[in-house]
N, C-alpha and C positions, 0 to 999 in steps of 0.2 A: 232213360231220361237223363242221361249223361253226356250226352254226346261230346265230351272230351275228345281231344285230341295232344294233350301232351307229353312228354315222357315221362317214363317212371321216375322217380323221386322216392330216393330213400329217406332224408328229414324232410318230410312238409310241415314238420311243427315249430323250425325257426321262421322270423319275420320274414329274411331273405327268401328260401325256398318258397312260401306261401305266396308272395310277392312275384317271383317268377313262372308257379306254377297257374297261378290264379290269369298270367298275362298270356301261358301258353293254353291255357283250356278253355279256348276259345267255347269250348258248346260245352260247359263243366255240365256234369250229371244233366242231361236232357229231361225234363220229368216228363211229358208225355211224347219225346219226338225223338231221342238221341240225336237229335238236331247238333250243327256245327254251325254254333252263334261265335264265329273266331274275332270277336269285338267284346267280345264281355268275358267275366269269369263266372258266371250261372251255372246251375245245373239248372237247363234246360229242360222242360218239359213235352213241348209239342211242337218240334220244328223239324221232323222229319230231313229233313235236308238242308243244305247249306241257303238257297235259297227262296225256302218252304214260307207260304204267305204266314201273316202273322195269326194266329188263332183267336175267332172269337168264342167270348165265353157266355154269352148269351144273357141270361138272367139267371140271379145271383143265386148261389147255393142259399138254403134256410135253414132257421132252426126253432124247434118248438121247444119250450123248457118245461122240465117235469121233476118230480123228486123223487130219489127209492134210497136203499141204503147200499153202499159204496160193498163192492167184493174185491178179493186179493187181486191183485195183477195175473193174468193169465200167461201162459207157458206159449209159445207158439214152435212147433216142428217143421224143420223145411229137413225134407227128403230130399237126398239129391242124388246123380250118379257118381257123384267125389264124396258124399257122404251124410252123417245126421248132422245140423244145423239147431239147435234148440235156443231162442227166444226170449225175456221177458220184455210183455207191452208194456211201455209205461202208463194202464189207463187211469192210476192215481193222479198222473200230474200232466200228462196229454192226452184225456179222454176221445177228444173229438178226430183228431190223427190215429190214437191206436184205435180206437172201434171202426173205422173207415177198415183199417188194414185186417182186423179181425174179424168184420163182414163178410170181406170178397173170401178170406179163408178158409173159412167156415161153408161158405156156398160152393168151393171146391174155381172159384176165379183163377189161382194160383196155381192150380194141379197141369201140369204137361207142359208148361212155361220157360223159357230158358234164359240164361243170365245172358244181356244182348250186349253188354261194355261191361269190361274187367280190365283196369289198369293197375298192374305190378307198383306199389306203393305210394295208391290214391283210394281206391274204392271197386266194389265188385256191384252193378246196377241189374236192377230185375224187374218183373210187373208188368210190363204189356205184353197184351195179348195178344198181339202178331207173331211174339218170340215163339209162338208152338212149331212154327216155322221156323226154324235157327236161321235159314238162309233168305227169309222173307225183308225185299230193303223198304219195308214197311216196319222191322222190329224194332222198337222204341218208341213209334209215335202214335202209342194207343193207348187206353185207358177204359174207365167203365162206363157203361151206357147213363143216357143221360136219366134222369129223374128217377133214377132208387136208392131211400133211405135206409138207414140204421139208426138205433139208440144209444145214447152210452149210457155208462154207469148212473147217471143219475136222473138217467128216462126222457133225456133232450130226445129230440126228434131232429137227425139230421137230413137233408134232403141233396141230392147231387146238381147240381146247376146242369143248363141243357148242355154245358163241355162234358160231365161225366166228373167236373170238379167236387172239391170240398170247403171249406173256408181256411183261411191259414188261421193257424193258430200258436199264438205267437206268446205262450203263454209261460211254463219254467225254461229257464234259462239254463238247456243240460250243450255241453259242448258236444263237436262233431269228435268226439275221441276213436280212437279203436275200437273196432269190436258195435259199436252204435249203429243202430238202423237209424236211417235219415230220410225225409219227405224228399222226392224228386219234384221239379216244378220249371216253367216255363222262364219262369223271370217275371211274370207278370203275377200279380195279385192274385191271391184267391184259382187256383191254375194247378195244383197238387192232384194227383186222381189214384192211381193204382202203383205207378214207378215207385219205386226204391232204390237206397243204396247203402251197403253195409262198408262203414268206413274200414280201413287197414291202416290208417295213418292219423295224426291228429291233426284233421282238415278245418283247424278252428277259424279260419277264414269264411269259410262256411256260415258260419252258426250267424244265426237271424239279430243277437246282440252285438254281434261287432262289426262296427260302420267302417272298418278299410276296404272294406267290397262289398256291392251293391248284392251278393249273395245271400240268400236267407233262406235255410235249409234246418227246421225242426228235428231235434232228433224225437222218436219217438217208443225206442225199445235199446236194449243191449245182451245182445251174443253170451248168453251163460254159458253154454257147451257148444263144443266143436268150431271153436274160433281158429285151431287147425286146418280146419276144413276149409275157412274161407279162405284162410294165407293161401293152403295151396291152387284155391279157385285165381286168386289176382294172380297168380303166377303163370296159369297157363298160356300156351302160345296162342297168341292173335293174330289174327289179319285186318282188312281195311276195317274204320272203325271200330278197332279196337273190340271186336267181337272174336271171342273165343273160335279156333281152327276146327277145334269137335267138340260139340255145343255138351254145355255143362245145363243137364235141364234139373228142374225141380217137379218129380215124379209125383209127389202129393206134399199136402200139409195138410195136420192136424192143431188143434186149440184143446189145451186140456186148463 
């Protein structure tokens, strides 16, 4: 759900390079489509292609509210064939983002998955479920089936809109830094589903509180171990679409 298309960038954390990269990423992080939006700096979610119709989201994701008491942040492991990946969700202060992502994890959504867009000194994207197929030109613009729930921490009841969406949630205000998993999304509201991306750069353009781009990408976890791993995941070689040449898949996850 990136579907970027611009060149690597070694500082995206000064104004200038943000400013340039955000004008060349045309389809920035697709979240359910690796779509090539080359009119916007989004990470895109459901656009499949360059001129893929717009995505309806049907009726509105829900949520029921309930109370329990609050437990530690969970660990999340991404098994890959480059290596261990390990996780914390932030469900203290983005419940509703991390439990979506600790759901589909959990139910094993993730397991045989491949990272569909990796660009050398922007972000590494993952999460649809077409990528089980690396060469599928469906990988990027999927996501989860429409109408099943999760609870967070505090016994909400979330429910998926008939897109397979979640609600944005736009709630602490943690930057897109290194090392941070961030919500993939269409550009459109409420449009987040399964996509991710695990920044390599400080993509603070990004982030859903700073209005120089119409972008707004929650971060909702950060890379404790094997942030190695991802460096050398954005460095491998690509072809079109910015999809890895021999697919870097994620063989399972666990939630401890």
């Amino acid at each position: 759900w990136i579907g970027l298309t611009c060149a690597p960038e070694t500082d995206i954390s000064s104004t200038a390079m943000a400013s340039t990269l955000a004008l060349k990423a045309s389809t920035l992080l697709a979240g359910r489509t690796g779509v090539q939006l080359r009119s916007s700096a989004r990470i895109c979610g459901r656009t499949a292609a360059l001129r893929a119709p717009a995505v309806r989201l049907g009726c509105a994701a829900s949520r029921t509210v309930s109370t329990t008491v609050a437990a530690a942040n969970p660990i999340v492991t991404f098994n890959t064939t480059e290596g261990e990946i390990k996780a914390e969700l932030f469900m203290d202060k983005m419940p509703v983002t991390a439990s979506n992502f600790k759901d589909l994890a959990e139910s094993g959504y993730y397991d045989g998955l491949s990272f569909h867009r990796v660009i050398d000194g922007f972000m590494v994207q993952f999460g649809c479920p077409f990528s089980k197929d690396p060469q599928s030109p469906r990988a990027g613009t999927g996501g989860p089936d429409a109408g099943g729930s999760y609870s967070t921490p505090s016994g909400e009841t979330i429910t998926r809109d008939s897109g397979g969406n979640i609600p944005d949630e736009f709630a602490a205000e943690i930057s897109n830094m290194p090392g941070t998993l961030s919500m993939a999304n269409t550009g459109r509201p409420n449009s987040g589903g399964s996509q991710i991306f695990i920044n390599v750069a400080h993509n603070d353009f990004l982030d859903f509180f700073n209005n120089s781009t119409p972008s707004k990408h929650p971060v909702f976890g950060q890379v404790v171990e094997g942030m190695d791993i991802v460096t050398k995941i954005s460095k491998v070689r690509t072809g079109p679409g910015d999809k890895p040449v021999t697919p870097v898949v994620v063989e399972s996850m666990s939630v401890e």
